[in-house]
N, C-alpha and C positions, 0 to 999 in steps of 0.2 A: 705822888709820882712813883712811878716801879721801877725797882732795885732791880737790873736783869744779874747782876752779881751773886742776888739772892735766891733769883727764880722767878723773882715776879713780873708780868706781863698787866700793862695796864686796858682795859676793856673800857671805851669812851662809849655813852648812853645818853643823846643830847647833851643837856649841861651838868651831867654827871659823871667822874670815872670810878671806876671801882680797879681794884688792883687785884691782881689773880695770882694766886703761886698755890703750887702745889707738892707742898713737900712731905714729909712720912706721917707723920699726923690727917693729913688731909687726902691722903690716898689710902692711911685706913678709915677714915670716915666713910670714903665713895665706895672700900670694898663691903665692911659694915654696912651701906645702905643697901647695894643690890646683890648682896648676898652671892659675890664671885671675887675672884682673887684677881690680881692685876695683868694676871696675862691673859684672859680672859676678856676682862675690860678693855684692852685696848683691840685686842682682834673686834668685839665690840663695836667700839668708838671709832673703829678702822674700815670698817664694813662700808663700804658705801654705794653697794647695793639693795644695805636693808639700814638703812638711818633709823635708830631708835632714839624717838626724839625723848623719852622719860628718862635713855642712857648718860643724853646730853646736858641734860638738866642737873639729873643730880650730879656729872662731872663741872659743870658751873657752878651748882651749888655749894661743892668742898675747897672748887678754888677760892672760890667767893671767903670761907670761911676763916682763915689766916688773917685776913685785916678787916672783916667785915662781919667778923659774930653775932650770930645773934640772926643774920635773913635766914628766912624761912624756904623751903622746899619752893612753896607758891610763888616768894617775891623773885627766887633765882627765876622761875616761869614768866615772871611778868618781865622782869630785867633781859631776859633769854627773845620774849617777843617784841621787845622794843629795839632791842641791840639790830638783831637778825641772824637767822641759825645760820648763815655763812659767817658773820663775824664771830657770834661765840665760837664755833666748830673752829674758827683761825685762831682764837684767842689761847682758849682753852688747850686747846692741841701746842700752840706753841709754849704755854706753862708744863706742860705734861714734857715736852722733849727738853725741855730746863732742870725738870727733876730728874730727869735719867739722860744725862750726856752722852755724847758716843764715844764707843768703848776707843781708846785708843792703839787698840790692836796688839793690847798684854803686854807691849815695850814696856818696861821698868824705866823709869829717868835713872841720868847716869847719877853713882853712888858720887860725895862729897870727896873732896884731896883727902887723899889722910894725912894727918899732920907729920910733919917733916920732925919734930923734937917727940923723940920717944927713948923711953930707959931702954932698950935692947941693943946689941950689936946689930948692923948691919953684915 
């Protein structure tokens, strides 16, 4: 079952799930495979007037690889035509905005009390 604590988003495949997250190890795996860097990737994977379904697989295939080492390119393919490219595309997309939160808008959280016993005068 997925940790959303962790990042991970569970992807159901008949009577299988597989758990998907995508954290810095696995986002240099997907940029190591297609050979572009992450802002890239996700204009990419964002496109959806031009769906690259090889784009979508191998981003299946790195989430895939966090808890499920070891699938191959092919099996994320096969797992990617059973699921359905609307479900991975929801899966995976919501693993990907888990690894990169939104930004909270630069607010610093407020700093701690400072302690009230201290060696100086006031």
């Amino acid at each position: 079952m997925a940790n959303p604590h962790r990042g991970e988003v569970d992807l159901v495949v008949g009577d299988r799930t597989y758990v998907l997250r995508m954290s810095i190890n696995e986002i240099a795996q997907l940029e190591t495979l297609l050979d572009k860097g992450v802002n890239e990737i996700s204009a990419i994977l964002g496109n959806d007037q031009d769906v690259r379904i090889g784009a979508w697989r191998a981003a299946l295939w790195a989430a895939l690889q966090a808890n499920h080492k070891g699938l191959t390119l092919e099996a994320a393919g096969d797992i990617m035509g059973e699921a359905g490219m609307s479900e991975v595309m929801a899966k995976v997309g919501e693993a990907l905005q888990l690894a990169f939160p939104a930004n909270d808008g630069g607010k610093k959280p407020n700093p701690p009390n400072a302690s009230r016993a201290g060696t100086g005068k006031r």
